[in-house]
C-alpha positions as CSV (number, residue, x, y, z in Angstrom):
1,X,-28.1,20.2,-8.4
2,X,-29.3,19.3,-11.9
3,X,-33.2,20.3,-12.2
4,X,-33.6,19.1,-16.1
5,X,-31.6,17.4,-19.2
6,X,-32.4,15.0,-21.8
7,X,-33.0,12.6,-19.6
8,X,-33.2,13.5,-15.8
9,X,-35.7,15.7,-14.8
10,X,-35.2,16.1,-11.3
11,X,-32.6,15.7,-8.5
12,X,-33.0,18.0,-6.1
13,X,-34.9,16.0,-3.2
14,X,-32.2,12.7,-3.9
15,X,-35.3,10.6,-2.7
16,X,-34.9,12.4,0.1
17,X,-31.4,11.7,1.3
18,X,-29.4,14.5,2.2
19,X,-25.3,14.3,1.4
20,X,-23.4,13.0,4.2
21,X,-21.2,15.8,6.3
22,X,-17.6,15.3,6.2
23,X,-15.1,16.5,8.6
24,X,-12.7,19.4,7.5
25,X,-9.8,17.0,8.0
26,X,-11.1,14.1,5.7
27,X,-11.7,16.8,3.1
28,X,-8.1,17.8,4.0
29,X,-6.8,14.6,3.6
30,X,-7.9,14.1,0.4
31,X,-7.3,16.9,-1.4
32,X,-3.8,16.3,-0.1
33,X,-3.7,13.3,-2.2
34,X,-5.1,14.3,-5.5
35,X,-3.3,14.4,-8.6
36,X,-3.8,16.1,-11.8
37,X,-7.6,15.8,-11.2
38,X,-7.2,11.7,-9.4
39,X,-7.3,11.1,-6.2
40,X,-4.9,8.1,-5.3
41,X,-6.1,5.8,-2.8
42,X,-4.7,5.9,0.9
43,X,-1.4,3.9,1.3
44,X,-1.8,0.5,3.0
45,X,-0.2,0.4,6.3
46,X,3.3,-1.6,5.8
47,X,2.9,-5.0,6.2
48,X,6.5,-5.3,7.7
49,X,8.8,-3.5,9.7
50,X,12.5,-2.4,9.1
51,X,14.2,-5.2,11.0
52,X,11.3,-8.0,11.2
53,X,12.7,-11.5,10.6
54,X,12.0,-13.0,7.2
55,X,11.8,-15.6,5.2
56,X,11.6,-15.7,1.5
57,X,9.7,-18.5,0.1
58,X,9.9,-19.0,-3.7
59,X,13.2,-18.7,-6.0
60,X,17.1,-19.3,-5.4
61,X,16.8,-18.3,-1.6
62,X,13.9,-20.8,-0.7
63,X,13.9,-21.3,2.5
64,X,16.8,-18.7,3.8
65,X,15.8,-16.2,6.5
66,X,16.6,-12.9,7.2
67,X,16.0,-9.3,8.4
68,X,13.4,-7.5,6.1
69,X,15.2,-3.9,5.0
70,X,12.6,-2.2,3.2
71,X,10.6,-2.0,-0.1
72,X,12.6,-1.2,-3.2
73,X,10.3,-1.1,-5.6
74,X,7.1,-2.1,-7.1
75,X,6.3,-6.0,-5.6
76,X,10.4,-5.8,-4.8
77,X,12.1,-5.8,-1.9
78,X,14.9,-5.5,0.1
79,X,15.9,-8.7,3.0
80,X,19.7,-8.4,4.5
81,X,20.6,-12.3,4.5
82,X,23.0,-13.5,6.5
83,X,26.2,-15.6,4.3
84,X,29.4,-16.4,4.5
85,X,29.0,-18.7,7.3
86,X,27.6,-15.6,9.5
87,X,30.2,-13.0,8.6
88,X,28.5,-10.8,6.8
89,X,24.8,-9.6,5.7
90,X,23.9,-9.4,2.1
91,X,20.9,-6.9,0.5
92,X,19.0,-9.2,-1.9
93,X,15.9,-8.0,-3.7
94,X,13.1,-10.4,-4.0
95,X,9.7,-10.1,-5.5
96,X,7.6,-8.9,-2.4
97,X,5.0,-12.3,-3.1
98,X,8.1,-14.2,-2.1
99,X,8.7,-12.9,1.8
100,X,6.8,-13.6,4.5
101,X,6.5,-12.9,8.3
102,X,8.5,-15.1,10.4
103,X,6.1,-14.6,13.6
């Protein structure tokens, strides 16, 4: 703890708050995620799952549905629509803003 500088002169009783105890685990968990002196933050749990049904909402496929196929990536990703009169499934990539849950 700092006892003196310029312009602290003391730290040691923090008002008398006393740092919180952390679990081994969290301290774990986040040295697992530092980088080059950063920590990044946690990922977000994925809004959507492999297979959840779509639709996309802005842009040249307004209004189509279809099966959400991942994130490709940055704000992109992947929806399988369905074309060709039901034939076939086509990957399109779509900015992620554009695809929503079809609950």
């Amino acid at each position: 703890m700092l006892s003196m500088t310029d312009s602290i002169s003391s730290s040691n009783s923090l008002g008398g708050f006393h740092p919180a105890h952390l679990p081994d685990a969290v301290i774990d968990e986040i040295r697992e995620r530092e980088r080059g002196g950063f920590v990044a933050p946690p990922s977000p749990p994925p809004r959507l799952v492999h297979g959840q049904q779509v639709s996309i909402t802005r842009g040249p496929f307004e209004g189509r549905r279809g099966l959400w196929a991942g994130q490709t990536t940055h704000e992109r990703e992947r929806v399988l629509l369905e074309l060709f009169l039901g034939q076939r499934d086509v990957p399109v990539e779509v900015p992620a803003a554009d695809v929503v849950s079809i609950r």
